[in-house]
DRENPADREN-199160 format. One line per 5 residues: number of its first residue (from 1); their letters; for each residue z, y, x of C-alpha. Coordinates in steps of 0.1 Angstrom, whole numbers. Each point is the difference from the previous one (the first is absolute). Example, Ala and Ser with C-alpha at 12.3 -4.5 7.8 and 13.67 -1.06 7.14 Angstrom:
<nodes>
1> as> 78 -45 123 | -7 34 14 $
</nodes>
This chain:
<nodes>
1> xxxxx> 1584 -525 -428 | -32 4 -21 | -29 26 12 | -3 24 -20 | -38 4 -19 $
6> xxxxx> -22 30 10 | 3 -1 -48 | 37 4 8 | 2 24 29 | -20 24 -22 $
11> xxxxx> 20 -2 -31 | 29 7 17 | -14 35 14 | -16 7 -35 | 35 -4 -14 $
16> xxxxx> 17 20 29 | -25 24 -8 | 6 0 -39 | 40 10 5 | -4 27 24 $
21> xxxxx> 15 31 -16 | -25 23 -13 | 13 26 23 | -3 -19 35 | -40 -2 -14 $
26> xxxxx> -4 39 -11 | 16 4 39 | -24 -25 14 | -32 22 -18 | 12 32 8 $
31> xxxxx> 4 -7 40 | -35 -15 -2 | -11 33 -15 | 17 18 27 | -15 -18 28 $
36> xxxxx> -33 5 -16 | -1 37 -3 | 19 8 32 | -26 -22 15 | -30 25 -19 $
41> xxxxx> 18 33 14 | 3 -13 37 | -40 -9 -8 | -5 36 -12 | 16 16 32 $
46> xxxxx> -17 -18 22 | -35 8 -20 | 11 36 7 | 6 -7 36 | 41 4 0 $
51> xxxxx> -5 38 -3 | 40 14 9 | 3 12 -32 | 7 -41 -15 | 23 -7 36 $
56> xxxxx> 29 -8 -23 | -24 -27 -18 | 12 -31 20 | 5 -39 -11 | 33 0 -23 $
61> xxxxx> 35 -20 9 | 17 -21 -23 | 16 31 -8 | -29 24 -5 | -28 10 -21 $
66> xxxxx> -32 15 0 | 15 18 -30 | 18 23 23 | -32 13 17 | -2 31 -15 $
71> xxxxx> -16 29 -9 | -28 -25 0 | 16 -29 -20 | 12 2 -36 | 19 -36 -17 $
76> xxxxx> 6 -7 -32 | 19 -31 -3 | 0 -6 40 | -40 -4 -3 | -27 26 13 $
81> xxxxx> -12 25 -33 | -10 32 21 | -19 5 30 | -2 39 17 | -19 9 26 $
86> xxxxx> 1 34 -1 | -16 25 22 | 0 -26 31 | -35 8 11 | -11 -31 -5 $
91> xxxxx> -37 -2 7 | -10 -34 -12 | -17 -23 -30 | 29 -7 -24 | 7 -37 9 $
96> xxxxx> -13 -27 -21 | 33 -20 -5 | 20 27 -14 | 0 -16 -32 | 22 -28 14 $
101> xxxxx> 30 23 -8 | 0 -20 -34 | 22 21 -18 | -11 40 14 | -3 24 -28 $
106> xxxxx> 0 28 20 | -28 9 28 | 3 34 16 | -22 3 30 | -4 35 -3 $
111> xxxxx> -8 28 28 | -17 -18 26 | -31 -8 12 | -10 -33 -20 | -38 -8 1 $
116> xxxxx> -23 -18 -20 | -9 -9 -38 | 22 -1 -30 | 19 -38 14 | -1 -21 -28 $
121> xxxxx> 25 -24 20 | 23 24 -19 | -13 -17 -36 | 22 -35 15 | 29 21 -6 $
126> xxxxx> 2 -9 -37 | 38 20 -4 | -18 32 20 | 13 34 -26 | 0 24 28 $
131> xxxxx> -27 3 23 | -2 36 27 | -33 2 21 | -1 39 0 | -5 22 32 $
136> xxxxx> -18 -35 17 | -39 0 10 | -15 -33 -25 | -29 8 -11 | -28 -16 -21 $
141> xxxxx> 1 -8 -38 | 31 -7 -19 | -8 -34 -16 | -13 -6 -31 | 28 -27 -10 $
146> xxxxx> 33 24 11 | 12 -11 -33 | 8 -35 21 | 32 23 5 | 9 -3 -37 $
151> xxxxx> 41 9 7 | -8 29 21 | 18 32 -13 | -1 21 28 | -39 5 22 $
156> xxxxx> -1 28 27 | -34 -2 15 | 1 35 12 | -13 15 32 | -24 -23 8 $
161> xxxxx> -41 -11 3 | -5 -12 -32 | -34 5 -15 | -24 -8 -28 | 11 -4 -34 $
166> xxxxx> 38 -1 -15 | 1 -34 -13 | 1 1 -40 | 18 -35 9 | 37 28 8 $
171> xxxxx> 0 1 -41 | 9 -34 0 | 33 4 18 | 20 5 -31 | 33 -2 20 $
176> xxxxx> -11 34 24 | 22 26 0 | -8 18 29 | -39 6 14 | -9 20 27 $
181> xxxxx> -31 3 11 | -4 30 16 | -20 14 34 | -23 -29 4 | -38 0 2 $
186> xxxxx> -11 -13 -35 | -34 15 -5 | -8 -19 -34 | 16 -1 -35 | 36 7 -16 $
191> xxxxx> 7 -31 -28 | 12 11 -34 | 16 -33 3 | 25 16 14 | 10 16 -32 $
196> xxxxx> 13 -32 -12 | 29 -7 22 | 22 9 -26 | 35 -2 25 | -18 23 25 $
201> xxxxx> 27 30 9 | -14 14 28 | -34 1 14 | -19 22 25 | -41 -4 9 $
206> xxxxx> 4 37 21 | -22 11 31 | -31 -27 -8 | -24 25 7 | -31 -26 -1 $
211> xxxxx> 8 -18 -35 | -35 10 -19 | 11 32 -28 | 17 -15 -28 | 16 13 -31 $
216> xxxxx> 39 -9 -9 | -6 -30 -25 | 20 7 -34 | 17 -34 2 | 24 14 29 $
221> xxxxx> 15 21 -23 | 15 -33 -18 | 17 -7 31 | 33 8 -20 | 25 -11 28 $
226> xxxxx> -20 23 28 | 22 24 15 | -16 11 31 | -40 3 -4 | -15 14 32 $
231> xxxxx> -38 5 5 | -3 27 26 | -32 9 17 | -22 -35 -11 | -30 19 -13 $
236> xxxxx> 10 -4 -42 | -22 18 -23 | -6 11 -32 | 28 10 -27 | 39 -11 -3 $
241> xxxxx> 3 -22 -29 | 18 16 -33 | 22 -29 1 | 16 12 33 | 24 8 -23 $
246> xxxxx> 12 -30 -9 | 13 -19 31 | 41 11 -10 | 7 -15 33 | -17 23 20 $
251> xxxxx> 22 17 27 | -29 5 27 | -33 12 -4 | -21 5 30 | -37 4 -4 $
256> xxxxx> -2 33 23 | -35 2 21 | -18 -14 -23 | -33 14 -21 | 14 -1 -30 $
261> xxxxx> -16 21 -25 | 11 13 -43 | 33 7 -9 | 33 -12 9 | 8 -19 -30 $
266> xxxxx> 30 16 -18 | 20 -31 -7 | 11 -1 36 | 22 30 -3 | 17 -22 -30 $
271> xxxxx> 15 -27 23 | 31 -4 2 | 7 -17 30 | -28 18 22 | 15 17 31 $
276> xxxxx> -35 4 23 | -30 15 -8 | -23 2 28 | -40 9 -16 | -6 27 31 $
281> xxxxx> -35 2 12 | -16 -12 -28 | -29 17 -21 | 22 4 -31 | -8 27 -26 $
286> xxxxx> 15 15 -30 | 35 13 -10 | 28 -21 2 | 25 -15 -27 | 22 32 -7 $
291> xxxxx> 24 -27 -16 | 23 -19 32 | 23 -23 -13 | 2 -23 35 | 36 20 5 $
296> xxxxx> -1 -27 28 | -25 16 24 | 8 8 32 | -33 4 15 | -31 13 -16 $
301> xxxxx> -29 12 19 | -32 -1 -13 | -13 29 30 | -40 -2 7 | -13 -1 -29 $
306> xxxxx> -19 22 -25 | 31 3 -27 | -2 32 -24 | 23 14 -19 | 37 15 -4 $
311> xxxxx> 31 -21 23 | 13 -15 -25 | 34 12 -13 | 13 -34 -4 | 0 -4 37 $
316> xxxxx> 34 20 0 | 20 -25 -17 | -6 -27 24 | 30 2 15 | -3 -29 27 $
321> xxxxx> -30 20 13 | 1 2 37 | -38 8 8 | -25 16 -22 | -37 5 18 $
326> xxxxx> -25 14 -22 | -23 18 31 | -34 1 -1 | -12 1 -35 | -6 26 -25 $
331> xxxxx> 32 3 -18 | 7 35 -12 | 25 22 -17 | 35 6 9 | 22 -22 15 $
336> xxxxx> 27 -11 -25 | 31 15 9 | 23 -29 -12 | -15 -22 33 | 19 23 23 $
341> xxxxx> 31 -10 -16 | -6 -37 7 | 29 -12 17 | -15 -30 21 | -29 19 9 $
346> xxxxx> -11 0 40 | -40 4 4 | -16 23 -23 | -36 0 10 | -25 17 -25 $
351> xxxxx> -27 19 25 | -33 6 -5 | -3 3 -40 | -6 32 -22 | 35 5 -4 $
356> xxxxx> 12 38 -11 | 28 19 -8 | 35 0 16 | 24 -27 17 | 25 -11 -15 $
361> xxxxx> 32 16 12 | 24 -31 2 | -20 -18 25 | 24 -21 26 | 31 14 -15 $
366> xxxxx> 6 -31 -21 | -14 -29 22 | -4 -8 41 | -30 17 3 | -22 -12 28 $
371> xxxxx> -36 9 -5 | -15 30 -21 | -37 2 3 | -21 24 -26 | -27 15 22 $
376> xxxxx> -33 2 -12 | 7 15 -37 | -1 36 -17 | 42 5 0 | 17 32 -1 $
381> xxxxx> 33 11 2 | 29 -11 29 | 7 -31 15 | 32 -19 -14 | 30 18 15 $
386> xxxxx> 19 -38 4 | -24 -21 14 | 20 -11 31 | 32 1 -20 | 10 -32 10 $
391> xxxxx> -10 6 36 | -29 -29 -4 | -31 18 -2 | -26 -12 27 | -34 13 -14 $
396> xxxxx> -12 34 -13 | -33 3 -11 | -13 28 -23 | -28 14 15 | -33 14 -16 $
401> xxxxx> 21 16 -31 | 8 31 -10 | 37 -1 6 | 19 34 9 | 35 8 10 $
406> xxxxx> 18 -11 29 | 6 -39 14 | 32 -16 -16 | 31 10 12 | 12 -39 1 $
411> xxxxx> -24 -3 33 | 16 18 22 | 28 -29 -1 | -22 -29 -3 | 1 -26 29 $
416> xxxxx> -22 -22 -17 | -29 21 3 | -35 -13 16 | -24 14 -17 | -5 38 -11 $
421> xxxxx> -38 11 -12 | -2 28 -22 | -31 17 13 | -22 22 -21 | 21 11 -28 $
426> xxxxx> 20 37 -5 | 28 -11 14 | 24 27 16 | 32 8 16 | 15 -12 31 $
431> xxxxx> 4 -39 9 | 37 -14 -5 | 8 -3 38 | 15 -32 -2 | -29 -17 -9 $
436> xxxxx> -14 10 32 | 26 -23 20 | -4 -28 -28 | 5 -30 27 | -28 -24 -18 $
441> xxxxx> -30 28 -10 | -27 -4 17 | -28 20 -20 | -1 37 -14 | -32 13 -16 $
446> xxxxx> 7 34 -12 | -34 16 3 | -17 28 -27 | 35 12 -14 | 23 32 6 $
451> xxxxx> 28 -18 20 | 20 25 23 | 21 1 28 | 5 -9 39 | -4 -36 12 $
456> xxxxx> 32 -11 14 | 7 -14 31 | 11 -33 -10 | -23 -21 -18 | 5 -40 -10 $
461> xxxxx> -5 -23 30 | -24 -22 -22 | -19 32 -11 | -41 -12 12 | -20 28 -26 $
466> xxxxx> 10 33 -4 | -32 21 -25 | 13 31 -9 | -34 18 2 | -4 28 -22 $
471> xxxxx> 34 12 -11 | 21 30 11 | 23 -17 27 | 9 29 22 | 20 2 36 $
476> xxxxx> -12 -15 33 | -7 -32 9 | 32 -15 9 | 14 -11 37 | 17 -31 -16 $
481> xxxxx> -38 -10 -5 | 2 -22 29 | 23 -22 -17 | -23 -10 -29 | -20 -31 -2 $
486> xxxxx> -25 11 -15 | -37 -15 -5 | -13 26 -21 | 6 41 -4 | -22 18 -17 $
491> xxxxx> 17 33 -12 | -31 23 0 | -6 30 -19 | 34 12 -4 | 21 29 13 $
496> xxxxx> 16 -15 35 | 3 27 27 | 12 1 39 | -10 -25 29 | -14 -36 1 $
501> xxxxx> 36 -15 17 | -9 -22 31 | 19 -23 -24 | -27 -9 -23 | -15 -17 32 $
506> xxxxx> 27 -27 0 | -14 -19 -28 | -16 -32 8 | -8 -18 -29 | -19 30 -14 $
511> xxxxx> -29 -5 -15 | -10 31 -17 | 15 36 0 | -16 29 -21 | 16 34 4 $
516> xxxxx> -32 22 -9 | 2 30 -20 | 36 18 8 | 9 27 22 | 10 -19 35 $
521> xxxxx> -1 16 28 | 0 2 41 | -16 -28 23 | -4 -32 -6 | 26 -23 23 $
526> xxxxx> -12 -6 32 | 14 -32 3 | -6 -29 -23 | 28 -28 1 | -14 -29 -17 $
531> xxxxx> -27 7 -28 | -14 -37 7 | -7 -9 -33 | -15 33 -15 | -32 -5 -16 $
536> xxxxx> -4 33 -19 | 15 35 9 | -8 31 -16 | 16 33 4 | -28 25 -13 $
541> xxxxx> 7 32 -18 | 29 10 18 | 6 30 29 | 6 -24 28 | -12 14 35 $
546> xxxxx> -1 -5 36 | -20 -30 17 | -10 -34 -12 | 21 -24 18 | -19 -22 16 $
551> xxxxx> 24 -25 -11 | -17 -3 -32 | -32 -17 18 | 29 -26 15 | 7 -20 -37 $
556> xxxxx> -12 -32 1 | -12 -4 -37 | -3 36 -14 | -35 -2 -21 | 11 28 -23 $
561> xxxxx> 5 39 19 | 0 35 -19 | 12 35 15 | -23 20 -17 | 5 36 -15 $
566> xxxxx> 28 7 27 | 1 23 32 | 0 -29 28 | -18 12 32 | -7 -6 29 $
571> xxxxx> -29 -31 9 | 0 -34 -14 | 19 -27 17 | -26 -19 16 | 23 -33 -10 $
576> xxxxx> -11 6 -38 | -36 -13 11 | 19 -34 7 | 10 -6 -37 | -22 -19 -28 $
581> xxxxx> 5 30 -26 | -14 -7 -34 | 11 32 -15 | 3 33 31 | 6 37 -9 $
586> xxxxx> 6 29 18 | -19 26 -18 | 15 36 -1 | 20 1 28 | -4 26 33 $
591> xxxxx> -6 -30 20 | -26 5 33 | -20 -22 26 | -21 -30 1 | 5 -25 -26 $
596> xxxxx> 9 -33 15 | -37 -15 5 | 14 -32 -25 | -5 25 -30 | -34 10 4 $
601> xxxxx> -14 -20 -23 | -10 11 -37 | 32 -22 -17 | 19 26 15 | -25 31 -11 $
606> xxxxx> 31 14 -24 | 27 -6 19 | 0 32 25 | -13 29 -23 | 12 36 0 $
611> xxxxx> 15 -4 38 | -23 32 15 | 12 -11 35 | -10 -40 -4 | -33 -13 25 $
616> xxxxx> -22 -32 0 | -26 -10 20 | -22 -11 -25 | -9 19 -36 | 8 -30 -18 $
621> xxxxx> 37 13 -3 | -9 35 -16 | 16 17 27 | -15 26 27 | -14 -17 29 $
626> xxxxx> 22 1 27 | -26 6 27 | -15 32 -16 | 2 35 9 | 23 14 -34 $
631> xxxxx> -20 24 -20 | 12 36 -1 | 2 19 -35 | -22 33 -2 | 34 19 2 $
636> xxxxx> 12 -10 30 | -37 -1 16 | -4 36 -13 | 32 10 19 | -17 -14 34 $
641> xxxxx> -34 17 -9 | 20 34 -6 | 26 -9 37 | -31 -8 18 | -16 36 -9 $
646> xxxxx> 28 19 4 | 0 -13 36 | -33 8 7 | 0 36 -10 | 33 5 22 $
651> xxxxx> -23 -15 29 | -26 22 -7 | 22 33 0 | 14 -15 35 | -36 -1 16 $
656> xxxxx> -4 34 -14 | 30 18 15 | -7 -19 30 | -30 14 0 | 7 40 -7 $
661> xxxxx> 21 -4 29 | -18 -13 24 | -29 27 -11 | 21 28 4 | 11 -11 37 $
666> xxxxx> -36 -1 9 | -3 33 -18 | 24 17 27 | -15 -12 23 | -38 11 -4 $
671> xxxxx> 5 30 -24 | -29 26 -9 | -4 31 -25 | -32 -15 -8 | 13 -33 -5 $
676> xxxxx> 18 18 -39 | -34 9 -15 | -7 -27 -22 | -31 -2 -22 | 6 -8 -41 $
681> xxxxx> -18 -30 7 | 20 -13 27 | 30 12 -27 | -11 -21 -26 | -10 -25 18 $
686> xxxxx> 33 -8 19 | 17 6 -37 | -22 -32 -11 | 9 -18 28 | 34 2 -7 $
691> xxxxx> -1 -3 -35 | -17 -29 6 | 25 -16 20 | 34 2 -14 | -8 16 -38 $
696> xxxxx> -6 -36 -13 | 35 -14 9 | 22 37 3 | 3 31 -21 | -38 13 -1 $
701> xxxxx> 9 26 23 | -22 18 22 | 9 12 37 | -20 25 21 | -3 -6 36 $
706> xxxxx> -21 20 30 | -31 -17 9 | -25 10 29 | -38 2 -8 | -3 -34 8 $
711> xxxxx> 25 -9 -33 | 26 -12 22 | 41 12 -10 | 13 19 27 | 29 17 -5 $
716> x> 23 26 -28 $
</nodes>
């Protein structure tokens, strides 16, 4: 047999090779594509150190694939095109040889805690459209050449460390449709560039508080595929450009917390596709466009600005209008009555203009109501009847106005309710008492109206702020206080009579509780069941009585403590001295005793006046010294004088009496005829004698007595 030549051994294979079917060859590549990317993933995992979330990651059979490790994997045509690791806390560099998935056009590596700089290794993945870094912690530059990414449609670098300039190199993406570059650290410049990536639909630069003030260049308004354009809070100046206006695929506009100054340009209201408009807290002036034709809006608040001018009328026949905020600006006249009959309408939020005249009457009858806020304007006239006529209404607020009338009827059934503050208008009439027991509210400011009634004994279980402060709420206090969770009561200056109930102790999580100025009565409780969180009390202006109890001086972080102007007495609680007391008063009371030595100091000069039977030891307090003898009035001291003399003349006529007597024994005894023959000196003289001794304090009357020759009385 003839050898065969090495020539003919090799022409045999090349021939083989030639008339193997084209399908056993496609086979051949694809399994060698296989084994190379499994091979890159089981690289990957053990880069990230096996973490338990890639377990199921392990060396395929025959009959597996490393197409079936999902979430992570995605395949197209049994090769590797989409790599998530999402929200894996992964902590590391983004590995080098990630680009030896050949065929990825997808990259999501999205909320974790990547670190580093912008990896180029990405720029080897020549098919890459989608690439996610958001919520991660690179940091650094973005490159100059990111338009080595040339198919990438979709860039989320959001969230992260980026800083410096914004690469004018992004306008050369012409494929992007999606850029998101919001909440990083860029402290440099924004590229007009950017205004010439004409398939650009979405794009948001929000909350890059650092970028260097920069105006919005006109060449982003030729962006005529942008639907969503967000700019929120990244210091942009200056004006809006007229030709805001003429991006028709506008559907988002977000360039709230901004400094944006001049008018809002009037061709925005013209779009027909616009459903957002968010311009609040901006420096905006002027009226706005009275002419709407965006019947598309949903949204519009332009709040925080300095906006002049009527609401315009056009806003009522935007029927998809959910939330209109126009607070905080200058807009005046009457509110159009046509935008309470918007039938989509939930948050109607217009406080704090110049607004006058009356409400509109069909408010929350024709849509879900949820929120109606118009404090802060000059209205008159009632409050919508219907505004929790679909039982949705959370928030009431329409203080500082001057509304009059009573509260809507449609509260007393409204579950919904959290929020009720009405204070200082002319409101009147009692409160609908189901809104009391509302199971969500949890504030009611009714101060400075004419409100009437008794409180009930229920309130809501999430009720924390109860200020009904001058009103005309009438009745006691009631028992079923205890059951109330409140933080905050302040019902001063109104017309509550009776007791304090032991009751009103029980509250723990109070805070504050006002009841000055009403007509309570009797002692105080004795007893204080848990008052540990009372910072401020006040119950001045009343006709309470009886002691202080010395519970009072017991509350752990009481700063706040008025009882003035009632008729406590009794002495101070030495326990008082022990509290930190920024604001004491016990004036006008009958209180008596030693002030506790803790208040003898002149912060505390005020705080004990008009109390006749109060004592300090030292003057400082404006109070009698204790120690001191008491200083009598010239009444009473002209009483003693006038006692004291009285006395002494009674003496006197005693010692005289005793006297006569005694003379007139002796007379008896020793009697003589010449003994009666007295001389008219010895006459006169004995009536001087006793003249002199008992006319100055008697009647000035003069007795004659015997007297021998030696002027001595002896006997009648």
């Amino acid at each position: 047999m003839t050898k065969p030549t090495p020539t003919s051994s090799l022409h045999t294979h090349l021939c083989f090779l030639l008339f193997l079917p084209p399908l056993l060859i496609s086979h051949a590549n694809s399994q060698s594509l296989q084994d190379q990317e499994q091979a890159v993933l089981l690289k990957l995992k053990s880069y990230l150190q096996s973490p338990p979330f890639l377990s199921h990651w392990i060396q395929s059979t025959s009959n597996t694939s490393h197409c079936s490790w999902q979430p992570e994997i995605t395949c197209t045509n049994n090769s590797v095109t989409g790599l998530s690791l999402v929200h894996t806390n992964i902590t590391l560099p983004v590995p080098p040889f990630i680009c030896d998935l050949k065929n990825l056009t997808l990259i999501d590596l999205s909320y974790n805690n990547f670190t580093g700089e912008f990896p180029k290794a990405f720029y080897n993945c020549s098919k890459l459209q989608y690439l996610n870094l958001s919520q991660n912690s690179f940091d650094g530059k973005i490159p100059e050449d990111i338009d080595s990414l040339p198919r990438l449609q979709y860039l989320d670098l959001g969230a992260n460390y980026f800083s410096g300039d914004i690469p004018a190199a992004i306008g050369q993406l012409q494929e992007l449709r999606n850029l998101q570059l919001y909440m990083n650290n860029f402290n440099g410049s924004v590229p007009p560039e950017i205004g010439n990536l004409s398939n650009l639909n979405n794009q948001s630069l929000s909350f890059n508080t650092n970028l260097v003030p920069w105006n919005l260049p006109s060449n982003f308004t030729k962006l005529k595929n942008l639907k969503n354009l967000y700019i929120r809070g990244s210091n942009l100046n200056g004006e809006l450009p007229g030709t805001l206006g003429e991006m028709a695929a506008l559907e988002h506009l977000d360039l709230a917390y901004n400094s944006l100054n001049g008018t809002i340009p009037s061709g925005l209201f013209l779009l027909k596709n616009l459903s957002i408009i968010y311009l609040f807290n901006n420096s905006l002036s002027g009226n706005v466009s009275q002419v709407v034709e965006a019947l598309n809006l949903s949204i519009i608040d332009i709040s925080g600005n300095d906006l002049t001018g009527p609401i315009p009328e056009d806003y009522g026949n935007l029927t998809k209008l959910t939330e209109l905020a126009l607070f905080l600006n200058g807009f005046s006249g009457a509110v159009p009555a046509s935008i309470g009959r918007l039938p989509n309408l939930k948050q109607f939020r217009v406080f704090i203009n110049n607004l006058s005249g009356t409400l509109p009457p069909d408010f929350g009858r024709y849509s879900e109501l949820e929120g109606f806020e118009v404090s802060g304007n000059r209205l008159t006239g009632k409050l919508p009847d219907h505004l929790c006529y679909w039982g949705k209404l959370s928030t009431l607020v329409a203080y500082e106005n001057n509304l009059t009338g009573e509260l809507p009827s449609s509260l007393g059934n409204c579950t919904s309710l959290t929020k009720v503050k009405v204070y200082d208008n002319g409101l009147s009439g009692n409160i609908p008492s189901g809104m009391w027991t509302a199971p969500n509210l949890i504030h009611v400011l009714m101060s400075n109206n004419s409100f009437t009634g008794e409180l009930p004994e229920k309130m809501s279980g999430n009720l924390t702020r109860l200020e009904i402060r001058d009103n005309r709420f009438s009745g006691n206090i009631p028992t079923g206080v205890s059951s109330w969770n409140l933080k905050v009561f302040d019902a001063g200056n109104n017309l509550f009579n009776g007791t304090i109930p032991q009751e009103l102790t029980a509250l723990p999580s109070l805070i504050t509780l006002s009841l000055d100025q009403n007509q309570l009565t009797g002692f105080l409780p004795s007893e204080i069941i848990s008052w540990k969180s009372l910072n401020a009390l006040n119950f001045s202006q009343n006709q309470l009585s009886g002691p202080i109890p010395a519970g009072l001086g017991l509350l752990p972080v009481i700063t706040e403590l008025d009882l003035s102007e009632n008729q406590f007495s009794g002495q101070i609680p030495a326990q008082l001295g022990n509290l930190e007391l920024s604001n004491f008063n016990l004036s006008s009371n009958h209180l008596s005793g030693k002030i506790p030595i803790e208040f003898e100091n002149p912060a505390y000069d005020g705080s004990f006046l008009d109390n006749q039977g109060l004592c300090a030891t030292r003057p400082s307090a404006k109070l009698s010294i204790c120690n001191s003898q008491p200083r009598k009035s010239s009444k009473i001291w002209s009483t003693y004088l006038a006692l004291i003399l009285t006395l002494a003349i009674l003496l006197s006529l005693l010692a005289l009496s005793l006297s006569f007597f005694m003379v007139r024994a002796y007379w008896k005894r020793n009697r003589s005829d010449s003994d009666w023959k007295l001389t008219t000196f010895q006459r006169v003289n004995f009536r001087v004698s006793i003249s002199t001794m008992i006319g100055s304090g008697g009647s000035g009357k003069v007795y004659c007595v015997p007297v021998n020759r030696t002027g001595d009385v002896v006997g009648i």
